[in-house]
Backbone bond lengths (Angstrom), bond angles and torsions (degrees), N, CA, C in turn:
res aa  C-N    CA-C-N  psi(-1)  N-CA   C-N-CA  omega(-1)  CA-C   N-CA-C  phi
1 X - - - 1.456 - - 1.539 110.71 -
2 X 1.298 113.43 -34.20 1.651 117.98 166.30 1.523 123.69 -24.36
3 X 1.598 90.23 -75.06 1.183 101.78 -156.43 1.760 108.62 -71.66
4 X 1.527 122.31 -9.68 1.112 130.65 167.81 1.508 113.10 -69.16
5 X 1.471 120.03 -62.54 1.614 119.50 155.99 1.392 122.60 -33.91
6 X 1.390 118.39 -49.10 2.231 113.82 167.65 1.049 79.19 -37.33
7 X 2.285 121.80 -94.55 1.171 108.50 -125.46 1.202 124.20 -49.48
8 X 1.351 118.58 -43.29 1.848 145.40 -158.27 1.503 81.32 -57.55
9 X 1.712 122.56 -59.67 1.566 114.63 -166.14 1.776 114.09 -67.58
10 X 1.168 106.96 -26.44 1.390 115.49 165.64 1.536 145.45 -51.92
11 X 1.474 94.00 -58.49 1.529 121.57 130.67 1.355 122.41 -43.11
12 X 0.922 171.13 -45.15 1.609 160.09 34.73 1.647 97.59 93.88
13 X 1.086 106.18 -96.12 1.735 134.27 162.38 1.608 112.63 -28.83
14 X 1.017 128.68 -47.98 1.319 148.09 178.97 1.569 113.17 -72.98
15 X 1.618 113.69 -54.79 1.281 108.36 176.27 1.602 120.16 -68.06
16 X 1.549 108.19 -24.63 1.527 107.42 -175.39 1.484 101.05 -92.28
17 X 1.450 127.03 3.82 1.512 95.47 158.33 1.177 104.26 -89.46
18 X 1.138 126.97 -38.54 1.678 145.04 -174.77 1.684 92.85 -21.05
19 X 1.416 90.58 -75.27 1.967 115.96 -161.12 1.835 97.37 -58.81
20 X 1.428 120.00 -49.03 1.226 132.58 172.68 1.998 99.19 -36.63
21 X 1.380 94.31 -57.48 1.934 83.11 -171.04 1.339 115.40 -83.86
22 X 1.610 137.43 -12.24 0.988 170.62 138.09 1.571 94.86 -23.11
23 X 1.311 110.96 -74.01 1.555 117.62 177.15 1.767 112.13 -48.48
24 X 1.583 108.10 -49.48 1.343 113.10 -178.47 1.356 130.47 -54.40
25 X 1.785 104.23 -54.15 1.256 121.32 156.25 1.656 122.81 -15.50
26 X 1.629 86.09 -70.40 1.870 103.97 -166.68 1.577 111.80 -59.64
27 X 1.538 103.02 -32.03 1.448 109.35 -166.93 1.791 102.79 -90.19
28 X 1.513 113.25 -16.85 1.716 103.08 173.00 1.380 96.69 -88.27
29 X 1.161 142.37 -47.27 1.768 133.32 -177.43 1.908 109.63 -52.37
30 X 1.380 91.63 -32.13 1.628 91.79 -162.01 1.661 85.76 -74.87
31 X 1.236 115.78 -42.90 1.985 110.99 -171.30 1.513 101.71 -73.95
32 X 1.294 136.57 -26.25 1.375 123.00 174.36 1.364 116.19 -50.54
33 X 1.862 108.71 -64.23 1.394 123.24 176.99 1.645 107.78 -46.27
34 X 1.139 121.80 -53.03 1.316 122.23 173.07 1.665 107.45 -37.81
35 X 1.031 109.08 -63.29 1.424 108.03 -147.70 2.041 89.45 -79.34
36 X 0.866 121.98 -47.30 1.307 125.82 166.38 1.717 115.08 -36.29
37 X 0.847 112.95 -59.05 1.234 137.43 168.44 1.812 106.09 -43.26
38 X 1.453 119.69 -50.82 1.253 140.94 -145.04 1.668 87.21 -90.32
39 X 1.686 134.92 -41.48 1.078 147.50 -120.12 1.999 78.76 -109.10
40 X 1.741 99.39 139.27 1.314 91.90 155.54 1.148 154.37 -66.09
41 X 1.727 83.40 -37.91 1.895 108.01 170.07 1.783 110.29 -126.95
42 X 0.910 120.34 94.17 1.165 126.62 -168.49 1.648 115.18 -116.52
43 X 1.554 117.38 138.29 1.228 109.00 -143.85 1.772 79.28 -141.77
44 X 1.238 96.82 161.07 1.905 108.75 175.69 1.405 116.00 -37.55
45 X 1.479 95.97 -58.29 1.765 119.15 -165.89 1.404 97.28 -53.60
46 X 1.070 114.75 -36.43 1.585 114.71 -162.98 1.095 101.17 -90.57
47 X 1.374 128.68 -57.82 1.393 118.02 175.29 1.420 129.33 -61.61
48 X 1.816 116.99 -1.83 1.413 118.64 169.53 1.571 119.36 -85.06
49 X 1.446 94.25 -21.75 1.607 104.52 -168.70 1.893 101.09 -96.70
50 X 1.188 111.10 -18.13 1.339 100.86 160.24 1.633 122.65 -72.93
51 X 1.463 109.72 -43.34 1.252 112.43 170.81 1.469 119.66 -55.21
52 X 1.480 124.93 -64.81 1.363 123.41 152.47 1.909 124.61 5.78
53 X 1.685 83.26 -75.98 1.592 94.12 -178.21 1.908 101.02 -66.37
54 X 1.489 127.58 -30.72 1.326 97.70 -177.15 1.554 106.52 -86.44
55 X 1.121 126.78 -47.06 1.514 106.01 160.57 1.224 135.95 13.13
56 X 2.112 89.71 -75.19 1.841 86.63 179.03 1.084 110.41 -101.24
57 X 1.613 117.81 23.79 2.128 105.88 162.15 1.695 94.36 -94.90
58 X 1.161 142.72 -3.96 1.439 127.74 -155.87 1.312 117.17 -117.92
59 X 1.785 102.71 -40.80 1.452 115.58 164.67 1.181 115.50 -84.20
60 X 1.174 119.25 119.87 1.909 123.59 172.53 1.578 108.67 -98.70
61 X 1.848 92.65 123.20 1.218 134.35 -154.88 1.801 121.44 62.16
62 X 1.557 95.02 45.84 1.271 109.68 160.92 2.088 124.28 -36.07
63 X 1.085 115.40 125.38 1.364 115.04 166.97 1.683 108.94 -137.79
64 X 1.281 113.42 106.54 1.266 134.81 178.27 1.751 100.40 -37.76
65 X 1.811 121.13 -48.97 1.040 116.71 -166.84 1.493 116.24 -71.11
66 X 1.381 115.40 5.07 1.653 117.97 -174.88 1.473 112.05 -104.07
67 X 1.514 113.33 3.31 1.650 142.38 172.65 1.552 110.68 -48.40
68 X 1.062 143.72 34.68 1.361 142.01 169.86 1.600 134.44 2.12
69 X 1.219 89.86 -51.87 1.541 116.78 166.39 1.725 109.02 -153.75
70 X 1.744 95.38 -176.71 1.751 85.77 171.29 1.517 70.60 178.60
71 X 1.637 140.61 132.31 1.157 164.95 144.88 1.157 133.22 -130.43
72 X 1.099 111.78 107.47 1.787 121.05 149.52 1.543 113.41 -113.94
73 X 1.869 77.22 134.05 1.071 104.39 173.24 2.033 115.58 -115.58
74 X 1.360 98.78 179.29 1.637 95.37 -171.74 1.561 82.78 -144.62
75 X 1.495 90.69 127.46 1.939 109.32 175.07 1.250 115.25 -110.13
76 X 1.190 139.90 -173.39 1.444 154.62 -165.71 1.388 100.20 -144.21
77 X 1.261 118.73 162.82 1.425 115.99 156.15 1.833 111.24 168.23
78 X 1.325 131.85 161.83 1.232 134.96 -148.19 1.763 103.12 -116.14
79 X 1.212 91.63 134.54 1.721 100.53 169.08 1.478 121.08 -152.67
80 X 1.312 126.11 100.56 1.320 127.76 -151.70 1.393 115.37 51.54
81 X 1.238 94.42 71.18 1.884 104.46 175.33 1.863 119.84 47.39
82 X 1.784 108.84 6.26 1.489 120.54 -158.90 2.074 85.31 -105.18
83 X 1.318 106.22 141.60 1.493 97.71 161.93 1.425 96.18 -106.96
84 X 1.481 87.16 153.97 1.635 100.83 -165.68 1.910 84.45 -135.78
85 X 1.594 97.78 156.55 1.474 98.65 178.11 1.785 115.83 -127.40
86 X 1.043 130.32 152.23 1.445 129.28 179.97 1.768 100.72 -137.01
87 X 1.542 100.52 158.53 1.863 114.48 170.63 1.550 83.45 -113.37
88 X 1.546 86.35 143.65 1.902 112.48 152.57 1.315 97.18 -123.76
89 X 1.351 94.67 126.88 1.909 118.75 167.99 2.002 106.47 -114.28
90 X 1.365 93.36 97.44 1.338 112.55 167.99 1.293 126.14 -76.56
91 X 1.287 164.65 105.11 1.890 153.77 121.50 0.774 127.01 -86.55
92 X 1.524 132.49 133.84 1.369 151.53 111.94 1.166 127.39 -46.54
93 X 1.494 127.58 118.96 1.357 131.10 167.80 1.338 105.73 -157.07
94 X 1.646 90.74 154.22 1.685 114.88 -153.84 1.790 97.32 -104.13
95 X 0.971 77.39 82.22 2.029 82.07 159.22 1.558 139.76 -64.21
96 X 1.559 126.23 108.21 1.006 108.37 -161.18 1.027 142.03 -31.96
97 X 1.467 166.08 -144.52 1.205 155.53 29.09 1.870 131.16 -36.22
98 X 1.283 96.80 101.51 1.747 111.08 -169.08 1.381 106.22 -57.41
99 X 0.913 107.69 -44.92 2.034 117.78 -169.97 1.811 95.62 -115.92
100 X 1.496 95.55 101.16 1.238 109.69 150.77 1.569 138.70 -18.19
101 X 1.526 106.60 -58.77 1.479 120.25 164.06 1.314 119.40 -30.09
102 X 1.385 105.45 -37.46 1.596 118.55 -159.71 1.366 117.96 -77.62
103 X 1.701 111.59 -36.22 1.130 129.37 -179.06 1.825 127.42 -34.33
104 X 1.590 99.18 -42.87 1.213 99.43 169.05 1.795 129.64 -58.99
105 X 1.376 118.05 -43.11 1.427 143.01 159.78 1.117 97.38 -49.71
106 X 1.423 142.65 -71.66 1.271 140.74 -165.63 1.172 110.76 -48.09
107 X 1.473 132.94 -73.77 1.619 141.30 175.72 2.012 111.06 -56.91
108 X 1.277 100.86 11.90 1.820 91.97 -179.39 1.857 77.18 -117.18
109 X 1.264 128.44 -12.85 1.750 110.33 -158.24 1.229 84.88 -94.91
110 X 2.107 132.21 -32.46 1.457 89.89 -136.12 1.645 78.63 -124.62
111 X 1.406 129.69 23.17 1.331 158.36 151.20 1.489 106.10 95.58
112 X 1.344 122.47 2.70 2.348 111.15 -172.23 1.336 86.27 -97.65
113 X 1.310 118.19 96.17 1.745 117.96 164.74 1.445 83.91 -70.18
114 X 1.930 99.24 156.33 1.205 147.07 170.38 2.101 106.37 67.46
115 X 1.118 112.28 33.93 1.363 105.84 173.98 1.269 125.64 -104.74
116 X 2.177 102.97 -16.20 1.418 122.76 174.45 1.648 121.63 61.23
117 X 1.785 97.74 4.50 1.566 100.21 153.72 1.585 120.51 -145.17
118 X 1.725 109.18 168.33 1.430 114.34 -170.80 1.657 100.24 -62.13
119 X 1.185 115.15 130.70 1.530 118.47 145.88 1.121 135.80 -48.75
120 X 1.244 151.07 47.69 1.104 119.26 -155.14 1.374 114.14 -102.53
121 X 1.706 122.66 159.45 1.299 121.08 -159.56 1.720 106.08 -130.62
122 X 1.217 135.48 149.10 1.912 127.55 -178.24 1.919 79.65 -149.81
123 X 1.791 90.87 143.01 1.175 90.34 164.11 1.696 108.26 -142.94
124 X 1.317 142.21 141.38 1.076 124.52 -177.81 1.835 113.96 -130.09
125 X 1.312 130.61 122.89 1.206 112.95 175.16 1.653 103.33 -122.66
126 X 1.703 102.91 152.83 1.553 119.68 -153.17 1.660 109.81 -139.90
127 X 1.100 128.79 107.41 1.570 138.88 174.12 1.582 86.65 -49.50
128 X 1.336 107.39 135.00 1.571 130.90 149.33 1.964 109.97 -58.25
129 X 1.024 69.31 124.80 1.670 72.97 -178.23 1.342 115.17 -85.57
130 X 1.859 118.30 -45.82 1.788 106.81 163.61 1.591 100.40 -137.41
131 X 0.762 129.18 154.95 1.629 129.21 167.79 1.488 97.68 111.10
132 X 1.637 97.44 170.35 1.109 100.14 -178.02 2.235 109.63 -128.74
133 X 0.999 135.81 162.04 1.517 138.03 -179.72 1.540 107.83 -96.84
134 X 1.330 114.31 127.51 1.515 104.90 -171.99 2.382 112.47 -79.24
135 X 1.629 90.45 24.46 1.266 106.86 -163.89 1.527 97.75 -99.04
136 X 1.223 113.20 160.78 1.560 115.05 -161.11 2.280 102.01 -111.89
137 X 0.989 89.75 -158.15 2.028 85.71 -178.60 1.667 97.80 -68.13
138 X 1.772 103.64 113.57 1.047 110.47 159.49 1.544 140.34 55.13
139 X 1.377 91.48 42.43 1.844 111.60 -172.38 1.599 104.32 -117.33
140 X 1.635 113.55 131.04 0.852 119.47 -172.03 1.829 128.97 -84.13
């Protein structure tokens, strides 16, 4: 019965960092777009290197090299004949798995068998508030 209680408590341990960086994730993409959003003239570079830095204030035990992807893009688009503009701030990042054991469960929940970590994904998109992007519909 032991060794069933570790895993279950193990598992336990595992999901709340999981959800813990999960939380971090969502809340540095959601403040990039914000602040991107917030900026008059706001450009990729800037909005990657802000994200960057919230990354590693939000996720605890941040590693840049487990970054999968990371995109923003800047779109165009029409509303009463007015173009109006928005950022999408996309990431992927691969969150460890601490206890080995787990690995198998992990890659059947979050579907990339054999990678031995959580996927996790945040996406945030944000209306420009004044200015305009010298970028056309949706180019990154």
């Amino acid at each position: 019965m032991a060794p069933i209680l570790i895993l279950l408590l193990l598992a336990i341990f595992q999901f709340a960092f999981v959800l813990e960086s999960q939380m971090g994730l969502t809340n540095a993409v959601r403040e990039a777009a914000r602040r991107a959003a917030a900026d008059p003239y706001p450009t990729s570079g800037l909005v990657q290197a802000q994200l960057d830095s919230l990354l590693a204030t939000n996720i605890q035990g941040f590693d840049p090299s487990r970054v999968a992807s990371e995109t923003v893009t800047f779109c165009d688009y029409q509303v009463d004949a007015m173009t109006n503009y928005r950022v999408d701030v996309d990431v992927r990042y691969k969150h460890p798995v601490f206890f080995p054991l787990l690995a198998f469960a992990t890659d059947f929940v979050d579907g990339t068998p054999g990678n031995g970590a959580w996927d996790l994904t945040a996406k945030a998109e944000m209306r420009l508030e004044s200015g305009t992007v010298s970028s056309g519909t949706c180019v990154p």
